[in-house]
N, C-alpha and C positions, 0 to 999 in steps of 0.2 A: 387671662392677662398675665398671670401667675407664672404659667407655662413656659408662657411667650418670653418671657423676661427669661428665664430661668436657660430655655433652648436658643435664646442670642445669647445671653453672656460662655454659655460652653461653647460657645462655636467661635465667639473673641477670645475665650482662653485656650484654646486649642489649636486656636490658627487654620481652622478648619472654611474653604472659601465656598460659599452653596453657589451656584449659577442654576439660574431657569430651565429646568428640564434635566439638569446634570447632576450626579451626582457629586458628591460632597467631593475636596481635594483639598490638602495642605497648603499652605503657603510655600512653595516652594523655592522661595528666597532667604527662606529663615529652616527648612525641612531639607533635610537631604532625599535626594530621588533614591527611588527604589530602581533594584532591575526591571522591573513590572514598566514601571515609569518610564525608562530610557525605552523597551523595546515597543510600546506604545507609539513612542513616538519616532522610533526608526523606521517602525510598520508603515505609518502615514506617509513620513517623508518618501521611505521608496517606494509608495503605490504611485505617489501623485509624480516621482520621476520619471516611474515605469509608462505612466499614460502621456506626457509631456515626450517621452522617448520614440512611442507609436502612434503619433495623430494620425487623423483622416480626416477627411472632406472640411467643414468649416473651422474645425479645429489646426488643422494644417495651412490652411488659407490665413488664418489668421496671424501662425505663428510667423510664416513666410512672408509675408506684407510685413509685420514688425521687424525682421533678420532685415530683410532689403532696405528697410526706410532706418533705422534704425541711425546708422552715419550720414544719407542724404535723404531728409523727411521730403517728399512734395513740396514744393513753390504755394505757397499760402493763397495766389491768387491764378487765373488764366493766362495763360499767355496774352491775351492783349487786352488783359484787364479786368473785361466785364463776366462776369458766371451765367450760362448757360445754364437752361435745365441739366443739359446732360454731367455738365461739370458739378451743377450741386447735386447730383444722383452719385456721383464717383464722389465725392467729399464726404454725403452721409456714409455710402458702402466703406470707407477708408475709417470714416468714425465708429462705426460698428465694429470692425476689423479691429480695432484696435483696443476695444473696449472689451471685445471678446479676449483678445491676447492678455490684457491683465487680468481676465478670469484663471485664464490657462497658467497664467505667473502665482499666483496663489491659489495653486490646484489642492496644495496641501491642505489648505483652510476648508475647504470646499468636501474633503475627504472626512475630515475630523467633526465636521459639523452635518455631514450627514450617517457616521456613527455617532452619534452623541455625544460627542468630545470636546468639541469645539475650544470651549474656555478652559478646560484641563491642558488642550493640545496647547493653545498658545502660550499658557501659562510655561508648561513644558520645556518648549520651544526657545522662553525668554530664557530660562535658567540653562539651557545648555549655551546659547550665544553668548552669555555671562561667561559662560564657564572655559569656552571656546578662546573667548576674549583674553581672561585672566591668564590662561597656557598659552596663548601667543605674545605674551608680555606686554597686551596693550589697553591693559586697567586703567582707570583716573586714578592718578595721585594728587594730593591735598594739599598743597603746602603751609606754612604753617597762618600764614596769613589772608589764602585762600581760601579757607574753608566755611567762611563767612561767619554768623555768630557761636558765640558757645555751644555744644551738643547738649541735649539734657543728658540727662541718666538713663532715660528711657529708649532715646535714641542711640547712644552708645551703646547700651545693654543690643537694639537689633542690629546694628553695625558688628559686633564681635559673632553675633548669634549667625548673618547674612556670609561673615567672612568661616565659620565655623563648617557651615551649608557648603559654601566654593570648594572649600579643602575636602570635604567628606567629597563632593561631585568630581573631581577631579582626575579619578583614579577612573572611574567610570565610563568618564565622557571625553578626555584628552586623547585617548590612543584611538578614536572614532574620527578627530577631528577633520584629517585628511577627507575620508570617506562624508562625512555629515558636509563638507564644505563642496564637494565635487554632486551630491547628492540636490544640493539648495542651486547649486549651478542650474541643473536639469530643468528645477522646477519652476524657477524663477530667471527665465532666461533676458529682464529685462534688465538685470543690474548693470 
């Protein structure tokens, strides 16, 4: 019990996040990424481009169905009304299709989670969008009556530590930003 206590509290003062089956990882809203970090997750992003880039058979069926419906989805019902076997045969195959297509839209996650990464990648993933966000000048700002009640201390102390993290990521992750944005195009072509 002793332990136990002893190996939670180092891991709340360390900022250290455990996930099921993954190795240990920072906080990385309050840690600045490492290069290790950023190319971890460049790796991912452009496997899951590279695959999204060369479908084939249901994988391509899929994407293609989504590209074409995408501005004019299918008529929700029959032409004259009533559904036919054969129409709800084409309604499930279109609902597969499509279910399949946001697999292939989050192909990243699917990559990261089958190297063991999964919760480091998304963690990752968040802190560059952050970071992306903050270098295109479109951060929340607070005004001074918006920002609802008084901060404690505790949370101002991770608000300086969080804005401390952006600045350190910035140098890192901002001159990617073109390439990481045209990259998440590929992978996620339902935006």
């Amino acid at each position: 019990m002793r332990h136990t206590l002893i190996a939670a509290l180092a891991a709340a003062v360390l900022g250290v996040v455990a996930n099921a089956g993954e190795p240990a990882f920072p906080d990385y809203a309050v840690t600045p990424l490492s290069k290790a970090d950023f190319d971890l997750f460049m790796g991912i992003l452009q496997a899951a481009a590279d695959h999204n880039a060369h479908l084939t058979g249901v994988d391509k069926e899929a994407y293609d169905f989504f590209m074409k419906n995408k501005s004019a989805p299918p008529p929700p019902l029959p032409p004259n009304g009533q559904p036919t076997p054969q129409w709800l045969a084409q309604m499930e195959h279109r609902s597969q299709l499509l279910g399949h297509a946001g697999q292939l839209a989050s192909f990243d996650v699917t990559i990261a989670k089958q190297r063991g990464v999964q919760k480091r990648y998304e963690a990752i993933k968040n802190e560059v969008e952050s970071i992306i966000l903050v270098s295109e000048g479109m951060q929340g700002e607070c005004g001074d009556s918006d920002c609802g009640p008084k901060p404690t201390p505790a949370q101002i102390a991770r608000a300086k530590a969080i804005a401390a993290a952006l600045k350190a990521d910035k140098p890192l992750v901002a001159p990617h930003a073109a390439e990481i944005r045209a990259l998440e195009k590929r992978v996620n072509f339902m935006l």
